[in-house]
C-alpha positions as CSV (number, residue, x, y, z in Angstrom):
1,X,103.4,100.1,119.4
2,X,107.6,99.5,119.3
3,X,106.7,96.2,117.0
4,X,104.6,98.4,114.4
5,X,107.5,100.8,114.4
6,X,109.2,99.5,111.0
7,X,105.9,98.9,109.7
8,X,104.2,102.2,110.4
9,X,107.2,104.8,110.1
10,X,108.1,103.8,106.1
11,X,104.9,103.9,105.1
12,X,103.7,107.4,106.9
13,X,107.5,108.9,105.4
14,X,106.3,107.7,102.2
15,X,102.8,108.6,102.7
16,X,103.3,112.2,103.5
17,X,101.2,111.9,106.6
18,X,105.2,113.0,108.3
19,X,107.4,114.9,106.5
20,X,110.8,115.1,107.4
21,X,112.9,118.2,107.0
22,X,116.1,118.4,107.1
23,X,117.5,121.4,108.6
24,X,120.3,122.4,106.1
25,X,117.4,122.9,103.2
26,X,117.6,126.2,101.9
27,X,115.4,129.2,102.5
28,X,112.2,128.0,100.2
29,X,109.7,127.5,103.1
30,X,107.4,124.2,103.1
31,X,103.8,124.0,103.9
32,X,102.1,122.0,105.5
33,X,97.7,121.4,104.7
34,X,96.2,121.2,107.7
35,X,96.0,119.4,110.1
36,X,99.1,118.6,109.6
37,X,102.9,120.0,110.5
38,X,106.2,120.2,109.0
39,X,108.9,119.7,111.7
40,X,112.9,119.6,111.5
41,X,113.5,115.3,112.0
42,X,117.3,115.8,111.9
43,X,120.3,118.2,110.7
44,X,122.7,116.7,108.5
45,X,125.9,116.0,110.4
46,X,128.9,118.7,109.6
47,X,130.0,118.4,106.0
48,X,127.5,116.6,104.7
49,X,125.0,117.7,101.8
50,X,122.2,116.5,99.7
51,X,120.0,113.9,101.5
52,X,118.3,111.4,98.9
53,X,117.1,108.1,100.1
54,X,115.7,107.4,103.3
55,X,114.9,104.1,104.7
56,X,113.8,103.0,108.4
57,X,114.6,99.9,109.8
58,X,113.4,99.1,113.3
59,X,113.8,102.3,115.2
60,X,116.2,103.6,112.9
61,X,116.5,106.1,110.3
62,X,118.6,105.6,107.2
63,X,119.8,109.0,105.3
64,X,122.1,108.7,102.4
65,X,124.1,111.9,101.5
66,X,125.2,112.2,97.9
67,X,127.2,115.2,99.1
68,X,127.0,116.6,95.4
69,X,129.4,113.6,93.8
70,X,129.4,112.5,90.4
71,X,126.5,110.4,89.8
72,X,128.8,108.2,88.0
73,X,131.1,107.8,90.4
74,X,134.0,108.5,88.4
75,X,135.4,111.1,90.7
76,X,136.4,108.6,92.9
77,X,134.6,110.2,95.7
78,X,133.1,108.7,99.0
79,X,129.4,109.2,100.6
80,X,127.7,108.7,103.2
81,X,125.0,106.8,105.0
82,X,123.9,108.0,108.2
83,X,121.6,105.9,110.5
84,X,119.9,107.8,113.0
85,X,117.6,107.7,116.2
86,X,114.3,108.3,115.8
87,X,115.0,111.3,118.1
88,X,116.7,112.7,115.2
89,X,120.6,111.5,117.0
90,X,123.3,110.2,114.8
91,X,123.8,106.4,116.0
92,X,126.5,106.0,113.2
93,X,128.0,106.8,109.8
94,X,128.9,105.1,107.2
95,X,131.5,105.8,104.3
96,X,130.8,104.0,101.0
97,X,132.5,104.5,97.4
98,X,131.1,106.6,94.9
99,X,127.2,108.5,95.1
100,X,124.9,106.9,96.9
101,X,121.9,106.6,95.2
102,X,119.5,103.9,96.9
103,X,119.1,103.0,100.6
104,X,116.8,99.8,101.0
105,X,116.2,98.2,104.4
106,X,115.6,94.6,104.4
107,X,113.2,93.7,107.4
108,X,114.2,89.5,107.2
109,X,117.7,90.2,107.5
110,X,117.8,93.8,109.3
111,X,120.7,94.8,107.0
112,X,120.3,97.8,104.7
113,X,121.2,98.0,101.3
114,X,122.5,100.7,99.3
115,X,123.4,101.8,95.5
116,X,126.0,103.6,94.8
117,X,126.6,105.2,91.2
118,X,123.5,105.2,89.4
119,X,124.6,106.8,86.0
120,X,127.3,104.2,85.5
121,X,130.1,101.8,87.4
122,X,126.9,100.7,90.0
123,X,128.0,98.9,93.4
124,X,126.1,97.2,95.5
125,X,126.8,97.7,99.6
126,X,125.3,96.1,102.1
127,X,125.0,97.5,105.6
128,X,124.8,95.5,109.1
129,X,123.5,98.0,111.7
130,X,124.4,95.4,114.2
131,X,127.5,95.5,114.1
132,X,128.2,98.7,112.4
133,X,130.3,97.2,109.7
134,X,129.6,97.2,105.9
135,X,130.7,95.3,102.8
136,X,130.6,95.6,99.2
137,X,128.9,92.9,97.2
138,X,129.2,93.8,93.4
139,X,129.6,95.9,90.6
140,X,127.3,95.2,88.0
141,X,129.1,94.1,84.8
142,X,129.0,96.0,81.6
143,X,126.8,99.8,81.0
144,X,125.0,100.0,84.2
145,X,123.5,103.4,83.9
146,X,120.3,104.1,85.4
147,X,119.8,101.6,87.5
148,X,118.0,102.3,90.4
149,X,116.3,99.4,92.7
150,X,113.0,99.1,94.6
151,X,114.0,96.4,97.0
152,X,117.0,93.8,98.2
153,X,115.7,91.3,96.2
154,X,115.4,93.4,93.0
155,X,119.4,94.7,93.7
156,X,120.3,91.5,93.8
157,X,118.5,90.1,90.5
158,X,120.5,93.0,89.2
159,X,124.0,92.8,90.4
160,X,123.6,88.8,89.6
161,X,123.8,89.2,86.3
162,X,127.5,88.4,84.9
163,X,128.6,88.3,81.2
164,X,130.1,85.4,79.7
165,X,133.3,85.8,77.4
C-alpha cells in the first residue's frame, strides 16, 4: 500500500474523497455528505497564515502559506512551504521569496516545485526534500502576471523563455 501512497493520496486530496482541514480556518463550519468525514490533517505552524497549494510527494505533504503577502511580491516579503508527515507532523520548513503561489511535486525527480509571485516578478524554486535544501531557478523575464503552472514541466516551458535585446 506504501508504493501507492503518492499515487493514491493526490488524487483522493484532489478528488474530495479526503478533505483536509486546517485547523486555523475560521468559525464557518464544513460539511461533510455522507459517508464521508471532515477531519483536522494538520494546524498551521505558529505564525503562519493562508494555506494555498498542496502537493504530496511520497509520504509527504506539501503546504504553501502565502501568509497574506503581496501577490506580486513587491513587498519584499518571504513565505513559506511546509512539508509534513502524513500524521499531520511538521518534517520541515521552508522560507522562499515573495507569495508562494504553486507547489508542484515531481515524482521522477522527488523535488517539489514552487511559484512564487503570481501577479508579477514570478520565481521559480525548486525544493529537495532530501536534503532539506532549496534553490532558486528563475525569474521569468518581462510582465509575468498570472502565471500559474500545472506541472514541472509546464514551469519550466515558462521560466525558459528569455527575451533577446
Amino acid at each position: 500500500m506504501k508504493a501507492y501512497a503518492s499515487v493514491l493520496a493526490p488524487a483522493l486530496l484532489m478528488c474530495g474523497m479526503v478533505a483536509p482541514v486546517f485547523a486555523h480556518q475560521t468559525s464557518t463550519a464544513s460539511q461533510a455528505v455522507s459517508p464521508y468525514t471532515l477531519s483536522v490533517f494538520a494546524s498551521a505552524p505558529a505564525g503562519l497564515s493562508a494555506p494555498d497549494d498542496i502537493a504530496v510527494l511520497d509520504d509527504h505533504v506539501f503546504v504553501g502559506y502565502g501568509d497574506g503577502h503581496d501577490p506580486g511580491g513587491v513587498d519584499g516579503l518571504s513565505s513559506q512551504v511546509v512539508e509534513y508527515n502524513m500524521d499531520g507532523s511538521v518534517v520541515h520548513t521552508y522560507t522562499v521569496l515573495g507569495h508562494v503561489d504553486g507547489v508542484k511535486a515531481d515524482p521522477i525527480t522527488h523535488k517539489v516545485w514552487t511559484l512564487e509571485n503570481e501577479d508579477g516578478n514570478t520565481r521559480l524554486v525548486i525544493i529537495d526534500p532530501e536534503t532539506q535544501k532549496h534553490r532558486f531557478i528563475s525569474s521569468a523575464p518581462g510582465h509575468t502576471a498570472g502565471v500559474t503552472t500545472t506541472s514541472p514541466s509546464e514551469a519550466a516551458r515558462c521560466t525558459s523563455a528569455r527575451r533577446t535585446r
